[in-house]
LUMTORKE-286124 format. One record per residue (C-alpha): residue in three letters; x, y, z. Coordinates in Angstrom, 2 decimals. Layout:
<pts>
aa|c1|c2|c3
ALA|X|Y|Z
...
</pts>
This chain:
<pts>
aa|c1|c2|c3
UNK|-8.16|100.15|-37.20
UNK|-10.31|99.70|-34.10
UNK|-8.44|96.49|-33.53
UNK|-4.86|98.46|-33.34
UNK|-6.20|101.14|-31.25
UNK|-7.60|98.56|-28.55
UNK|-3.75|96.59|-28.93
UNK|-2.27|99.88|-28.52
UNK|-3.96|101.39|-25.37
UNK|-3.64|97.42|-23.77
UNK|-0.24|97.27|-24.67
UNK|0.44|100.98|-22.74
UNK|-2.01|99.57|-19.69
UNK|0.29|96.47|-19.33
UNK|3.35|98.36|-19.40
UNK|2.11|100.15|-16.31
UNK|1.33|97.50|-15.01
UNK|4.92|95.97|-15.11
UNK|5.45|98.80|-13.37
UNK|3.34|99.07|-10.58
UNK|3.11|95.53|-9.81
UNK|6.51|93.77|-8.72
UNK|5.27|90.93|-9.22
UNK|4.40|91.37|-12.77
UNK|8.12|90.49|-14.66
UNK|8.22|91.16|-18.19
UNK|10.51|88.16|-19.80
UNK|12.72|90.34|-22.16
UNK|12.42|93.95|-23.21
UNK|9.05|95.78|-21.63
UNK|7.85|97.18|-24.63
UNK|8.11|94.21|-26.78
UNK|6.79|91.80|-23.84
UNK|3.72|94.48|-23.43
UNK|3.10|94.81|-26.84
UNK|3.30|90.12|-27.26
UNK|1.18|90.29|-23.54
UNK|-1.92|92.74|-25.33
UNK|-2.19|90.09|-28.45
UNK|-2.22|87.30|-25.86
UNK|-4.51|89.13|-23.66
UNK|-6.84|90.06|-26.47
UNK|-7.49|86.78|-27.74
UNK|-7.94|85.39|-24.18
UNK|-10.69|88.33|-23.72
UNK|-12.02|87.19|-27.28
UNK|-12.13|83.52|-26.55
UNK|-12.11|82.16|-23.23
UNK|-13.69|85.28|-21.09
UNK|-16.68|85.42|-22.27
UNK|-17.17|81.37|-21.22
UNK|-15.83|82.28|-18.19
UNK|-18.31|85.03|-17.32
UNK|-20.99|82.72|-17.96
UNK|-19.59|80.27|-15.58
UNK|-19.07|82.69|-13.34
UNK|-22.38|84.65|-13.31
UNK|-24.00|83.57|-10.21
UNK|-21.06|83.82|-7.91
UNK|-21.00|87.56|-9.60
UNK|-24.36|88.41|-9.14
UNK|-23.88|87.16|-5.40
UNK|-20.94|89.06|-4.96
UNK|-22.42|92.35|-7.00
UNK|-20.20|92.31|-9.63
UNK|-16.93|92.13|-7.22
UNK|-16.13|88.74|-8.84
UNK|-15.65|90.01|-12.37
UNK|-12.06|90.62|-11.00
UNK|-11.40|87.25|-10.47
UNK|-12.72|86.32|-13.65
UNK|-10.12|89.15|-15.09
UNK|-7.26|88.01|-13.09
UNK|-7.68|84.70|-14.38
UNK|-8.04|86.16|-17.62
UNK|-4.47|87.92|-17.03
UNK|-3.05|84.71|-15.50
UNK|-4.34|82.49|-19.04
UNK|-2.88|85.28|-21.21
UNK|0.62|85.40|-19.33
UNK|0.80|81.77|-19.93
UNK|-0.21|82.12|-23.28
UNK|2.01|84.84|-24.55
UNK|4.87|82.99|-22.78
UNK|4.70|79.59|-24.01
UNK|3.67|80.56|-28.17
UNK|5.10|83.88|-28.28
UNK|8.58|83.09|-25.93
UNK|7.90|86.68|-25.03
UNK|5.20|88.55|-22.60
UNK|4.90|88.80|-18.75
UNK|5.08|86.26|-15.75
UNK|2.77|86.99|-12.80
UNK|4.61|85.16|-9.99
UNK|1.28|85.23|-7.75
UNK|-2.42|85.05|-8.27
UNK|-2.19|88.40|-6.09
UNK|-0.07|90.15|-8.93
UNK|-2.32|89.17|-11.67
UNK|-5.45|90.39|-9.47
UNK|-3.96|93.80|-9.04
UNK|-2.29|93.79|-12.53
UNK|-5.77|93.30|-13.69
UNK|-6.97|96.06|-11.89
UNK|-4.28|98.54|-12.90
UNK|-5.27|97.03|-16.88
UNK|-8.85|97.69|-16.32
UNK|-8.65|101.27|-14.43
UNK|-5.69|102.57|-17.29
UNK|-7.35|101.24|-20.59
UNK|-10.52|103.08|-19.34
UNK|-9.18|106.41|-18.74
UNK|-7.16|105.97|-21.96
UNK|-10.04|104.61|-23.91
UNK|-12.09|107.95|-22.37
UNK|-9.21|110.67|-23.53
UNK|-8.89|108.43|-27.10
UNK|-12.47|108.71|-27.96
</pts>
């Protein structure tokens, strides 16, 4: 159940994300390509992210923690690629600027939304 509420509130962030961010294009209907986009972005957070955090943890210590949103907007660049190619549906980031600020609207929504859920 935890899993569905997590899918749920990521799938809502990424639809405001399409849109706030022009740059963020959702291939097909938004709701569906939010909804494929959370699963995507889910098992990218699951899988790769954590590697990537311990890659990155000296250029985020350096940088006090500002680097962390690289590391997510890579995160949200892997899982637009990912949703796209197996799924056929999700969201294109045309830009490593969209995904960056994508990333941030993601991060900024699913916490308020995680805040007023629990």
């Amino acid at each position: 159940m935890r899993f569905l509420k997590s899918w749920f509130v990521c799938a809502l962030a990424i639809a405001l994300a399409i849109y706030l961010v022009p740059d963020i294009v959702p291939l097909g209907d938004t709701v569906k390509s939010a909804i494929f986009a959370a699963l995507a972005l889910a098992l990218v957070n699951a899988t790769i992210k954590p590697i990537m955090k311990v890659l990155s943890l000296p250029l985020t210590i350096i940088s006090l923690g500002v680097f962390s949103l690289v590391v997510n907007a890579v995160a949200l660049e892997i899982a637009s690629w990912l949703s796209v190619s197996v799924f056929g549906l999700g969201i294109y980031c045309t830009s490593f600027g969209a995904a960056f600020w994508g990333a941030l609207v993601i991060s900024v929504v699913s916490a308020i939304l995680n805040a007023v859920i629990a």
